[in-house]
NUMARVEX-462711 format. One record per residue (C-alpha): residue number from 0; residue in one letter; x, y, z. Coordinates in Angstrom, 1 decimal. Example, Ala and Ser with C-alpha at 12.3 -4.5 7.8 and 13.67 -1.06 7.14 Angstrom:
<pt><resi>0</resi><resn>a</resn><xx>12.3</xx><yy>-4.5</yy><zz>7.8</zz></pt>
<pt><resi>1</resi><resn>s</resn><xx>13.7</xx><yy>-1.1</yy><zz>7.1</zz></pt>
***
This chain:
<pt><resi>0</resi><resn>x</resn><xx>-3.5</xx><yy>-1.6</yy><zz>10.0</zz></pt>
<pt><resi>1</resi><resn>x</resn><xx>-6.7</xx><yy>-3.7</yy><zz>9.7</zz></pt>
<pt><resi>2</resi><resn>x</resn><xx>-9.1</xx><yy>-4.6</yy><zz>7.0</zz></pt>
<pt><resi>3</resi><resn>x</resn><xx>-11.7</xx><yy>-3.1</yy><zz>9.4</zz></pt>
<pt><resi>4</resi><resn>x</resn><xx>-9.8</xx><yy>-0.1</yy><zz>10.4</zz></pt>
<pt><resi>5</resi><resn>x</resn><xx>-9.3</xx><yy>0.5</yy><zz>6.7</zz></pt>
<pt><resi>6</resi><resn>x</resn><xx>-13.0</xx><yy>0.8</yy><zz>6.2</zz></pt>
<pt><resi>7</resi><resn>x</resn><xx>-13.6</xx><yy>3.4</yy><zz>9.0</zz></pt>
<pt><resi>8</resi><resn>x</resn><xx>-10.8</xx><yy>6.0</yy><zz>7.2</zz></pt>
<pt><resi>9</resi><resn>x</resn><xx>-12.6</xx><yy>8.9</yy><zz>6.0</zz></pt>
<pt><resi>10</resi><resn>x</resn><xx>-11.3</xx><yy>9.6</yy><zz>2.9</zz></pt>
<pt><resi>11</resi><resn>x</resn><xx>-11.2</xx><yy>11.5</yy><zz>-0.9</zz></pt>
<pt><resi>12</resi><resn>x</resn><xx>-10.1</xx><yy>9.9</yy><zz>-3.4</zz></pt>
<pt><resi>13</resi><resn>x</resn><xx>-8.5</xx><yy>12.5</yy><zz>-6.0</zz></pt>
<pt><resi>14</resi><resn>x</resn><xx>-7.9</xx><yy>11.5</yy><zz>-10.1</zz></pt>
<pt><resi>15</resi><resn>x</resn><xx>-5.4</xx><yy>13.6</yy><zz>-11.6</zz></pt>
<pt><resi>16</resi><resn>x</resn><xx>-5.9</xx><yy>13.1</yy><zz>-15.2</zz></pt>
<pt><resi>17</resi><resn>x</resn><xx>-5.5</xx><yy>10.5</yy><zz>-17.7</zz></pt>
<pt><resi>18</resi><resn>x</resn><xx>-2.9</xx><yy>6.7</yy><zz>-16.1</zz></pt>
<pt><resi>19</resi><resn>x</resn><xx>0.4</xx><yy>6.8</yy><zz>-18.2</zz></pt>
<pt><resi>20</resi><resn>x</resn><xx>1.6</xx><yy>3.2</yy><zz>-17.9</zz></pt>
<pt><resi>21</resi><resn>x</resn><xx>3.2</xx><yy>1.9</yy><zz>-14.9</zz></pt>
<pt><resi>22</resi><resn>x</resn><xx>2.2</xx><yy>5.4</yy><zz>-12.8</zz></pt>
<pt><resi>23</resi><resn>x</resn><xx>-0.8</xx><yy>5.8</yy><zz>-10.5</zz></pt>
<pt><resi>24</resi><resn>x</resn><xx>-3.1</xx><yy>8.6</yy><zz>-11.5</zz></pt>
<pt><resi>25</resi><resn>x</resn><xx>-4.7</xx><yy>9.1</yy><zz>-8.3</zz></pt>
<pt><resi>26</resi><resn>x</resn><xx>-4.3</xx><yy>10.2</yy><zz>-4.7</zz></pt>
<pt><resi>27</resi><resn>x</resn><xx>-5.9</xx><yy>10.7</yy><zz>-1.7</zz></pt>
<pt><resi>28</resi><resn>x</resn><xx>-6.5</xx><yy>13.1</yy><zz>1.4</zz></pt>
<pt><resi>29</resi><resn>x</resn><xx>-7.1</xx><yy>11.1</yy><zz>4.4</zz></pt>
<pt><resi>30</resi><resn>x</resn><xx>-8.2</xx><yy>11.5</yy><zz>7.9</zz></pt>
<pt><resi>31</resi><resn>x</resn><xx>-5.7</xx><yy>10.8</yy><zz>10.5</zz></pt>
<pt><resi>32</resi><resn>x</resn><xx>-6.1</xx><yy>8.0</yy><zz>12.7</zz></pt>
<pt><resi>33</resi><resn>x</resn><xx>-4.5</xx><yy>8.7</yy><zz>15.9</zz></pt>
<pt><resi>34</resi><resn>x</resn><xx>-0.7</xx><yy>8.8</yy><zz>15.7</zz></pt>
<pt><resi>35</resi><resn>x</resn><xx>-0.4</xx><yy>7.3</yy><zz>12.0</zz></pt>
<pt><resi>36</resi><resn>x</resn><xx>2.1</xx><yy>8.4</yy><zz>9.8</zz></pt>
<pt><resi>37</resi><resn>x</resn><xx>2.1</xx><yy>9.2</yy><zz>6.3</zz></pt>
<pt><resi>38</resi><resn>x</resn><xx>2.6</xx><yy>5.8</yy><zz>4.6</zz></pt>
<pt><resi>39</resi><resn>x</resn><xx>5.4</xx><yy>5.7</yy><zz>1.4</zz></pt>
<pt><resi>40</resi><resn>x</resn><xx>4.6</xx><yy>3.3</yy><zz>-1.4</zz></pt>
<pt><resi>41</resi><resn>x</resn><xx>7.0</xx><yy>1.7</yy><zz>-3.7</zz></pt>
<pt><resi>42</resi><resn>x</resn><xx>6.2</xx><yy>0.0</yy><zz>-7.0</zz></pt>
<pt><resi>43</resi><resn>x</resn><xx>7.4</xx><yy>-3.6</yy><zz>-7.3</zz></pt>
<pt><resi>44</resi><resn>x</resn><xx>7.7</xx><yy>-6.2</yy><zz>-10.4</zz></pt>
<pt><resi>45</resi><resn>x</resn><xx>5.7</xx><yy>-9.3</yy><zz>-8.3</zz></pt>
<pt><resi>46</resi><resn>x</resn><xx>4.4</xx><yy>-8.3</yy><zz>-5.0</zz></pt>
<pt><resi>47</resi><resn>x</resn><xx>4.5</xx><yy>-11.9</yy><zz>-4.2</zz></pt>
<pt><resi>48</resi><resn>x</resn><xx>7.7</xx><yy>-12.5</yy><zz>-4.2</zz></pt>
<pt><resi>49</resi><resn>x</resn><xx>8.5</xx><yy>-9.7</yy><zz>-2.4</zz></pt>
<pt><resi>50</resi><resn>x</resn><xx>6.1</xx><yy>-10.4</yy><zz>0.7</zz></pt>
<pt><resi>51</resi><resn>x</resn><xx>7.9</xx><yy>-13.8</yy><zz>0.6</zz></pt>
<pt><resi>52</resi><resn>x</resn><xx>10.8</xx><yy>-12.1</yy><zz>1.1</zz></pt>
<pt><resi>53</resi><resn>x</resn><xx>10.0</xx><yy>-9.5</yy><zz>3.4</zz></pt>
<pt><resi>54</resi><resn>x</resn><xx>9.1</xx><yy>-13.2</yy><zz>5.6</zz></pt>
<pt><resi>55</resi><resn>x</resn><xx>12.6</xx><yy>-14.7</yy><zz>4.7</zz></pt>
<pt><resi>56</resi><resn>x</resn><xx>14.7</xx><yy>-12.1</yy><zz>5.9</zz></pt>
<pt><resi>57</resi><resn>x</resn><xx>12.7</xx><yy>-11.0</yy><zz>9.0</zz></pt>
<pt><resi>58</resi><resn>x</resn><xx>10.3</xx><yy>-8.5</yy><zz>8.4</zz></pt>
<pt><resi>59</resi><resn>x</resn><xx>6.6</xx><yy>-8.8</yy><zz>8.6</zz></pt>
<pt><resi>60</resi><resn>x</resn><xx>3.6</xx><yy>-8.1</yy><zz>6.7</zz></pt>
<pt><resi>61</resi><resn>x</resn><xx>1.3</xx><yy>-5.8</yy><zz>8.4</zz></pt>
<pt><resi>62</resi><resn>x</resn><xx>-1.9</xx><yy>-5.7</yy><zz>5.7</zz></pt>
<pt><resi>63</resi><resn>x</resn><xx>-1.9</xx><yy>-8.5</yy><zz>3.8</zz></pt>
<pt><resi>64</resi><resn>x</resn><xx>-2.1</xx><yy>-7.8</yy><zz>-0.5</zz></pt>
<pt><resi>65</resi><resn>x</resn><xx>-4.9</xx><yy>-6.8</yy><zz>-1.5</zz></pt>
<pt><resi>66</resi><resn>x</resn><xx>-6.5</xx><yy>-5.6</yy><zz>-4.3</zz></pt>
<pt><resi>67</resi><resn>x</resn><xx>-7.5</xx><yy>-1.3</yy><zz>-5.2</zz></pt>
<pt><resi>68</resi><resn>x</resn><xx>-9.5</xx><yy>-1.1</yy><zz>-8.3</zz></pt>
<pt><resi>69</resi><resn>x</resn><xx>-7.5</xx><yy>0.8</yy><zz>-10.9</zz></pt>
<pt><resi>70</resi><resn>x</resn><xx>-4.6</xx><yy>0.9</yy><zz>-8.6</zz></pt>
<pt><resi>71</resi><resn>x</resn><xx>-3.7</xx><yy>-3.4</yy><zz>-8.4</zz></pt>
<pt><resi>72</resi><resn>x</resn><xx>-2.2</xx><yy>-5.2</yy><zz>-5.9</zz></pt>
<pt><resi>73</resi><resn>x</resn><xx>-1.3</xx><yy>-3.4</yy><zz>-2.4</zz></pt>
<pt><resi>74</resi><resn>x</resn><xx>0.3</xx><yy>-4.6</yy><zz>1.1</zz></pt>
<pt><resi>75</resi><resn>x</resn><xx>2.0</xx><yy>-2.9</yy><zz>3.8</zz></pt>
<pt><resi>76</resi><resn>x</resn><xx>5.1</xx><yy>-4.6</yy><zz>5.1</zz></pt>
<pt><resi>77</resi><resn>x</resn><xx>7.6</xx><yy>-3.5</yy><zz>8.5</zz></pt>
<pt><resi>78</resi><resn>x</resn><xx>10.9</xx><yy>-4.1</yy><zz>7.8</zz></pt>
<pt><resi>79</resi><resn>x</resn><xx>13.3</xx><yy>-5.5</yy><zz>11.0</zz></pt>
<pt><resi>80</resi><resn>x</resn><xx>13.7</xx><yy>-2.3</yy><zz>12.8</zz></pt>
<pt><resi>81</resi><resn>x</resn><xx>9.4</xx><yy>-1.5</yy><zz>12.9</zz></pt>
<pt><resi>82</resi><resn>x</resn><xx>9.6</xx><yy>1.4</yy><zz>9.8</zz></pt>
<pt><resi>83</resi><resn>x</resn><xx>6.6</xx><yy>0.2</yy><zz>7.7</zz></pt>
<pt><resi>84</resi><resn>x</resn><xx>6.0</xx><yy>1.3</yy><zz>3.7</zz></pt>
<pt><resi>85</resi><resn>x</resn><xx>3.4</xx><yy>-0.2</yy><zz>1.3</zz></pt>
<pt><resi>86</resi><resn>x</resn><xx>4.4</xx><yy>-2.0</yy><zz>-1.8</zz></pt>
<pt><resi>87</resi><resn>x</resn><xx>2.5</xx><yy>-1.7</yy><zz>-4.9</zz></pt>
<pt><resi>88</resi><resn>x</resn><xx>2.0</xx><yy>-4.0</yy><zz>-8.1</zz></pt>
<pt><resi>89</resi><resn>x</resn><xx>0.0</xx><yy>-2.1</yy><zz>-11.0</zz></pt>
<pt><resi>90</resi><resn>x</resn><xx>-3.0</xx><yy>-3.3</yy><zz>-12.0</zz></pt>
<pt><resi>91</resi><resn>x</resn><xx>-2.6</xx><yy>-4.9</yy><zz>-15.6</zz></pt>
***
């Protein structure tokens, strides 16, 4: 997906209470874009070194890392076979 897709998505952005550390306190309900699928995040130590791997062993990075206020560091990666999942780093 594209940084200019992204800003088309119609979305709300839902808090659900107060961050405990190393947890995301927040959600969202979004639009679907034609055939998209719901997207699976996984929290990662250095999201770095994991897009360097992702490169290493064949996969690719489909969004480039970027930053979420209150969230941290996000990118979306496809592993050999095409399945893609977002990574996540925490913001600090």
């Amino acid at each position: 997906m594209d940084m200019e897709m992204m800003a088309k998505i119609e979305y709300q952005e839902i808090t659900l209470g107060e961050p405990a550390l190393g947890t995301m306190n927040m959600g969202g309900m979004f639009k679907r874009q034609g055939d998209e699928t719901i997207r699976n995040y996984v929290m990662v130590g250095d999201i770095d070194k994991v897009l360097v791997k992702v490169e290493n062993l064949g996969g690719k990075i489909a969004m480039p890392k970027k930053m979420l206020k209150g969230v941290g560091l996000v990118a979306v990666i496809q592993d050999t076979e095409g399945n893609g999942f977002g990574i996540w780093t925490p913001e600090r």
